[in-house]
N, C-alpha and C positions, 0 to 999 in steps of 0.2 A: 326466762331464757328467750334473746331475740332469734330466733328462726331468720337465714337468709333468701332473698328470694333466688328464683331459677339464675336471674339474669346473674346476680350477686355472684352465685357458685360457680360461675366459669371463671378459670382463672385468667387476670390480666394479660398472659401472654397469649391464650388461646383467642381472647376478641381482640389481638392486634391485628389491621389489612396484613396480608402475606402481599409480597412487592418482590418483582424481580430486582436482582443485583447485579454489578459486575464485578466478578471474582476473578478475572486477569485482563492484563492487558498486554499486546506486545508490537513490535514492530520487526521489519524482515522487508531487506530487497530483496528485487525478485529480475533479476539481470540475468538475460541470456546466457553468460558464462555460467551461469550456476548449472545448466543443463552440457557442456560440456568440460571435455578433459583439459585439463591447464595448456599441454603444448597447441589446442584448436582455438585458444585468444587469441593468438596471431591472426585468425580470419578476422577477427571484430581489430584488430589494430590496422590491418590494410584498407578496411572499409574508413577507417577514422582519419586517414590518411588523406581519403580523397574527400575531404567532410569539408562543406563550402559556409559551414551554420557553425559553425562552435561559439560559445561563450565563454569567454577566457574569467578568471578569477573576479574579477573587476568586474563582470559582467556584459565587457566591449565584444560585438558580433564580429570573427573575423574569420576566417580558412583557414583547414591544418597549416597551410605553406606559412600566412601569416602569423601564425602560431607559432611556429614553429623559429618566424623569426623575431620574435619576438621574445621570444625564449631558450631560444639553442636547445640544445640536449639534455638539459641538467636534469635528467626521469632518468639517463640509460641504462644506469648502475640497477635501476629498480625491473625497468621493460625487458625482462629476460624470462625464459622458461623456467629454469630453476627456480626462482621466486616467484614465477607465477602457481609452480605448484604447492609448495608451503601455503598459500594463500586461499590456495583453491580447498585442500581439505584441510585449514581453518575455519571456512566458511561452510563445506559438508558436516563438519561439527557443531557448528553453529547451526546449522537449520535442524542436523538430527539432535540436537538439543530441545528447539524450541516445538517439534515434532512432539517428543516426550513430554514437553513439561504440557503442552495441551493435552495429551490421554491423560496424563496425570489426575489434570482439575476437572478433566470431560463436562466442559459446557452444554448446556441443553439449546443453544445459540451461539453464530458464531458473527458478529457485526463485524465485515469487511469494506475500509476504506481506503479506494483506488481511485486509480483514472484511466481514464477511457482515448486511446489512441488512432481516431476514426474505427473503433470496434462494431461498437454498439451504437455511434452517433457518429454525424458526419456536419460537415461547415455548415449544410443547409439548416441543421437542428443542432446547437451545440451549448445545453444550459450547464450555469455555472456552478450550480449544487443540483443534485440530482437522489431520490431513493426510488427504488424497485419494490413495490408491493407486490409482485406478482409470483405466480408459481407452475411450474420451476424457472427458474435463471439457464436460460441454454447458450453455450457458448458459440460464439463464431468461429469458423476453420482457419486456423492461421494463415498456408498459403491455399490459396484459391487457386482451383483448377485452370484456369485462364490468367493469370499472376505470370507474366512474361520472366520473373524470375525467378521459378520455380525449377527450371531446369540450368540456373547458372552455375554452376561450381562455387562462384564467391559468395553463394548464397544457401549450400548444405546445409550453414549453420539454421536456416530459418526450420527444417524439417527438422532436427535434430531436437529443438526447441520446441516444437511443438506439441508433444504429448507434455512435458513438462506442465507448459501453460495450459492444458485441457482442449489444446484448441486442435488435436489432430481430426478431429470429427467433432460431430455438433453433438456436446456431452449435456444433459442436464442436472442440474444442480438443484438438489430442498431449499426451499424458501420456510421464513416466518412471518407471512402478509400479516397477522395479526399485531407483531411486535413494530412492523414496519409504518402501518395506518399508524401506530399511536406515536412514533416518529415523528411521519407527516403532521399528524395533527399537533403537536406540539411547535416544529419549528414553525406551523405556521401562524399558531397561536404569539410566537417569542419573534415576529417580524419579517421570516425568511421568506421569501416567495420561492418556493424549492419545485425542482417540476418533479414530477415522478411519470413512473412506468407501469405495467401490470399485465405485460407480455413481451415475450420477441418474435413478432408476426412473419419475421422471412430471415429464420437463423440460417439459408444458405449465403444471406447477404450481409447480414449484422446478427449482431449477437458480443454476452460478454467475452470481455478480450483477458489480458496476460493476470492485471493485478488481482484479478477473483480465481480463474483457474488455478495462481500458484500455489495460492493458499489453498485451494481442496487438495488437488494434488498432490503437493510436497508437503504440506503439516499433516493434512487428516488423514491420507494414505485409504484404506481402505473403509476408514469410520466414516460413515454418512450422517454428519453435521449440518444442520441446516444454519443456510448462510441470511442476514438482511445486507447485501448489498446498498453501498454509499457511496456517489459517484462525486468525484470533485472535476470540475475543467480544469488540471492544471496545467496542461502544454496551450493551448492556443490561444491567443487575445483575439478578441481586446475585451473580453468578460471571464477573465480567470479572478477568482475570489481572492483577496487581499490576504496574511498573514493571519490578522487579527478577525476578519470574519471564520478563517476555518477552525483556529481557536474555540470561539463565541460554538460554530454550529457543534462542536464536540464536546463543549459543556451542554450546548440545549441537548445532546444525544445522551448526554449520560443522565440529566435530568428527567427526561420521558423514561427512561430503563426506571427509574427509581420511583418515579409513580403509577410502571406499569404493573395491572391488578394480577395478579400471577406469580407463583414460585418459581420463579423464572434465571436460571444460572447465566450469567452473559461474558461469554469473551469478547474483544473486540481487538483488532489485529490492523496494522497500517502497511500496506502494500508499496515497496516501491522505494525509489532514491538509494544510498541518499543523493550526493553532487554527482554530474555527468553529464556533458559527455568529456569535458574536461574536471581532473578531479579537484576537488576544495576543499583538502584538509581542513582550514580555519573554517568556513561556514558548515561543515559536516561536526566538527566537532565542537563548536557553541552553539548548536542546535543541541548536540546529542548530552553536552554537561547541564542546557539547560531541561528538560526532559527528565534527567536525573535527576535535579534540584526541585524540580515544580517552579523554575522561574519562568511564571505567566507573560509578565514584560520584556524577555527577550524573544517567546518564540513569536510571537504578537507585532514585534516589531522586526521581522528579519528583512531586511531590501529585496524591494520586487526584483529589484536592477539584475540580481543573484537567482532568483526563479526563472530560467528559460531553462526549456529545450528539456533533457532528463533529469534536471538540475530542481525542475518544479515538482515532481514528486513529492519537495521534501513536505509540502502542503498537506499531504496526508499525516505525517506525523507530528504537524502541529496541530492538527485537527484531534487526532491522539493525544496528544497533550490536554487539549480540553477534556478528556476524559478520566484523567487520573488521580483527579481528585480523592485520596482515601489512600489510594494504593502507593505501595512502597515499590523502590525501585530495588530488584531482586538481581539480574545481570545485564551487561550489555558490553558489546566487544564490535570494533570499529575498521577496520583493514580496505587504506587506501589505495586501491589499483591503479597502475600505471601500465597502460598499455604501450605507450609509444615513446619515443624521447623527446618530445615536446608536452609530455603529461595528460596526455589524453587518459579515459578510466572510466574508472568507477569509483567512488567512496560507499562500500560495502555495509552495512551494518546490521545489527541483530540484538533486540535487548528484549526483557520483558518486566513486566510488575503485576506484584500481586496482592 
C-alpha cells in the first residue's frame, strides 16, 4: 500500500491561490436632475439656454441661440413637464434598482470610475488617468462659502444637489489602498504612466467631487463600502485619454483584481454620462448596444470629435467596458432627456452585469 504524503493529502482545490474577482459590474448617471423633482429641470433648461459651449451632435462647438438655429424646436413635444416626470421616476427606479441589486451581491470593494470637474484637481495639475491610494477619500463642498453664486436663485439647484453628490460638507469615504497599490502597480507594469494620490491635504479647497459621492450616496445608502477610486480627465484638453486607451486601462483593472492575492468580491461601477449637454441618442445608444454585446471595436473607436463637455463622461464606461470580460449583461434602460426645444439634455442610462 502507497501511503500519501502531507503535501499529497490536501486536496487540489484547497492549494489553489484564492484571487479576488469581480462579481458585478454597472454603470449609472449621476446628473443633477436626478437630485430633483421633474417640474425643477426647468432651472437646468434656462441655464442651457444661455449656454455659450454646446456641442451639437456632430460635435460643432456652437450657443443655445445657434443651436437653436440650427435646429428649430423639433424637442418641444418632448421639453415638457409632464414627460419630464415619467422620466424622472423612470430613472428613480432605475437607481433604486441598481441600489438593490448592489446589497444583493454586497461586494467587499466597490472600484469607482469618474471624473473630476476642478474637484479634486485643478488646470494647474490636471493628469489624464489618475488612482487614489489613500485613506479615506474626503469629498469637496459643492458650493463654497465665498461661490458668488451661492446666493442666486438660478442657482438653488446647486444646494439641492448637493448632499446628493456627498458634497454638502467635507464627508469621508473607506478606501482599499491595498487593492489600489496593486492597481498602480500593474498599470504601471502594462505602460500607463498613471499619477496617483494618497491624501486630500486641504478638503476645504479640493476634494473628491459628484462622480464618487453619488455612488456612496445614492447606491450604498447607509452600507459603508469601501471605494478604490479611478480618476479619468474626461472634460478638459488637451490630455483627455483617447477611447481606446480607457478601454486598454479597464482591462489592465480588471486584470490586477484577478491577480490580486486575496478573496477579495469586487464591483466596479462607471459614474457619469451618458451624452450632454446636448442629447445624442445615436452615440448614447451604440455605446450602450455595444457594452451589451462586448463589442471591443466600437467602444475603442468612438470619435473624440463626440467627447466634449458632459458628453466625455461616456469615457468612463468605455473604460467599464474593459472590465467585462466574463460577465453577462443582466439589464439596462436608456431615457433620453430633452430639456429644451432645441434638444438640449441628458441621455440618462443605467445598466448592470453580472
Amino acid at each position: 500500500m502507497r501511503f500519501s504524503t502531507a503535501e499529497e493529502a490536501v486536496p487540489a482545490r484547497a492549494k489553489r491561490k484564492i484571487v479576488a474577482k469581480v462579481v458585478l459590474a454597472m454603470g449609472t448617471s449621476h446628473s443633477p436632475i436626478l437630485a430633483l423633482d421633474a417640474p425643477d429641470w426647468e432651472t437646468r433648461a434656462r441655464n442651457d439656454r444661455k449656454n455659450q459651449h454646446l456641442f451639437d451632435v456632430d460635435g460643432t462647438e456652437l450657443s443655445y441661440d445657434q443651436l437653436y438655429e440650427r435646429v428649430g424646436p423639433k424637442y418641444a413635444s418632448s421639453a415638457v413637464p409632464a414627460n419630464w416626470r415619467e422620466q424622472d421616476d423612470a430613472a428613480e427606479r432605475c437607481l433604486d434598482r441598481l441600489a438593490l441589486d448592489l446589497a444583493e451581491v454586497n461586494p467587499d470593494v466597490v472600484v469607482v470610475i469618474g471624473d473630476d470637474e476642478h474637484e479634486l484637481f485643478t488646470d494647474a495639475n490636471m493628469p489624464a488617468m489618475s488612482v487614489f491610494y489613500g485613506d479615506p477619500a474626503i469629498s469637496r463642498r459643492f458650493v463654497q462659502p465665498d461661490d458668488p453664486r451661492a446666493n442666486d436663485p438660478e442657482y438653488t439647484w446647486m444646494k439641492m444637489v448637493a448632499r446628493m453628490y456627498g458634497m454638502d460638507e467635507n464627508r469621508r469615504f473607506a478606501t482599499r489602498p491595498d487593492l489600489a497599490r496593486a492597481f498602480i502597480e500593474r498599470l504601471i507594469e502594462s505602460g500607463f504612466d498613471v499619477a496617483i494620490q494618497n491624501g486630500v491635504p486641504e478638503p476645504e479647497k479640493v476634494g473628491f467631487g459628484h462622480a464618487f459621492g453619488f455612488v456612496v450616496m445614492r447606491l450604498m445608502g447607509e452600507r459603508a463600502v469601501p471605494i478604490v477610486p479611478i480618476i479619468l480627465n474626461t472634460y478638459y484638453p488637451p490630455n483627455q485619454p483617447t477611447p481606446a486607451r480607457c478601454y486598454d486601462m479597464g482591462a489592465t483593472l480588471r486584470a490586477a483584481v484577478e491577480a490580486f492575492d486575496g478573496d477579495l468580491r469586487v464591483a466596479v461601477i462607471a459614474s457619469g454620462g451618458l451624452s450632454h449637454f446636448v442629447t445624442n441618442e445615436s452615440l448614447d445608444t451604440s455605446v450602450l448596444d455595444a457594452l451589451r454585446s462586448g463589442d471591443a471595436k466600437t467602444l475603442r473607436s468612438v470619435p473624440t470629435k463626440l467627447l466634449y463637455d458632459g458628453s466625455s463622461e461616456i469615457r468612463n464606461w468605455i473604460a467599464l467596458g474593459g472590465m467585462l470580460d466574463g460577465l453577462r449583461h443582466a439589464w439596462s434602460e436608456y431615457i433620453p432627456v430633452y430639456r429644451t426645444e432645441a434638444g438640449t439634455g441628458i441621455g440618462l442610462a443605467f445598466g448592470r452585469w453580472s
